[in-house]
C-alpha positions in Angstrom: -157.8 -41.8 147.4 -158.3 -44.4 144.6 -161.6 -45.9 144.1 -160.4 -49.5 143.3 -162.7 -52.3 142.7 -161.0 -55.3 143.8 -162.5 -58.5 144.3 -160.6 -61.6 146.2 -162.2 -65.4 145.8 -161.3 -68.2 147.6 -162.8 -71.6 146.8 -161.8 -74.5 149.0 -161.2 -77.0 146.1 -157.5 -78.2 144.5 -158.6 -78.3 140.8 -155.8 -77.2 139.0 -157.6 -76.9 135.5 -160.3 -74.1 137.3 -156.5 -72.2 138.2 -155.4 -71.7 135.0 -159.0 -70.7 134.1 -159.6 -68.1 136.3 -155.8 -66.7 136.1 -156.1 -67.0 131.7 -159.5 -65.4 131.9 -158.9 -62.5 135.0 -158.2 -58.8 134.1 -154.9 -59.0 135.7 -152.7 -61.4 136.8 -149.7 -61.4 139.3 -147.9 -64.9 139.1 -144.3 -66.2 140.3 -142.0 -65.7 137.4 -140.2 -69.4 138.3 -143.7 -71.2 137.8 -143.9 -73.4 134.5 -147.5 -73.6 135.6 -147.4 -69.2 135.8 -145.6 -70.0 132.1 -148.5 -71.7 131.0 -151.0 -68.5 132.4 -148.5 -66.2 131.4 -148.5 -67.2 127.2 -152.5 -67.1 127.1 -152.3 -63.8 128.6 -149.8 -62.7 125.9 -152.1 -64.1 123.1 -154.8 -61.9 124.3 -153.0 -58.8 125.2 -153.9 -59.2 128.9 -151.5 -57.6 131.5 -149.2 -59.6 134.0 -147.1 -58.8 136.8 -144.2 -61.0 138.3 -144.3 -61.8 142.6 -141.4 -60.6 143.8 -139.2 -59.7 140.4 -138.1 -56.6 139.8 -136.5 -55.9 136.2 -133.5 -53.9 136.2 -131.3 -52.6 133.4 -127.8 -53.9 133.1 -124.9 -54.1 130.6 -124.0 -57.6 130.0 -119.9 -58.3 128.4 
């Protein structure tokens, strides 16, 4: 079995600002891929080479005409 450290926060307050802190500066990052506030987290994450995941999108390959 994997030995995965995982740690889940919750903090009761709506500051959006602290969000996009926590999601920029976290080791990984699953966001919604229809989000232009997940766009925002998503383009810092790029710049320093973090990974992301997408909720709920799965890429698939396909021939457009």
């Amino acid at each position: 079995m994997l030995n995965l450290k995982i740690k889940f926060v919750q903090y009761d307050s709506k500051s959006y600002h602290v969000d996009l802190a926590v999601l920029g500066k976290a080791d990984h990052a699953i966001v919604n891929c229809v989000s232009t506030y997940s766009a925002f987290v998503k383009r810092e994450r790029d710049i320093d080479g973090k990974t992301t995941e997408f909720w709920a999108f799965t890429p698939k390959d396909r021939t457009e005409l």
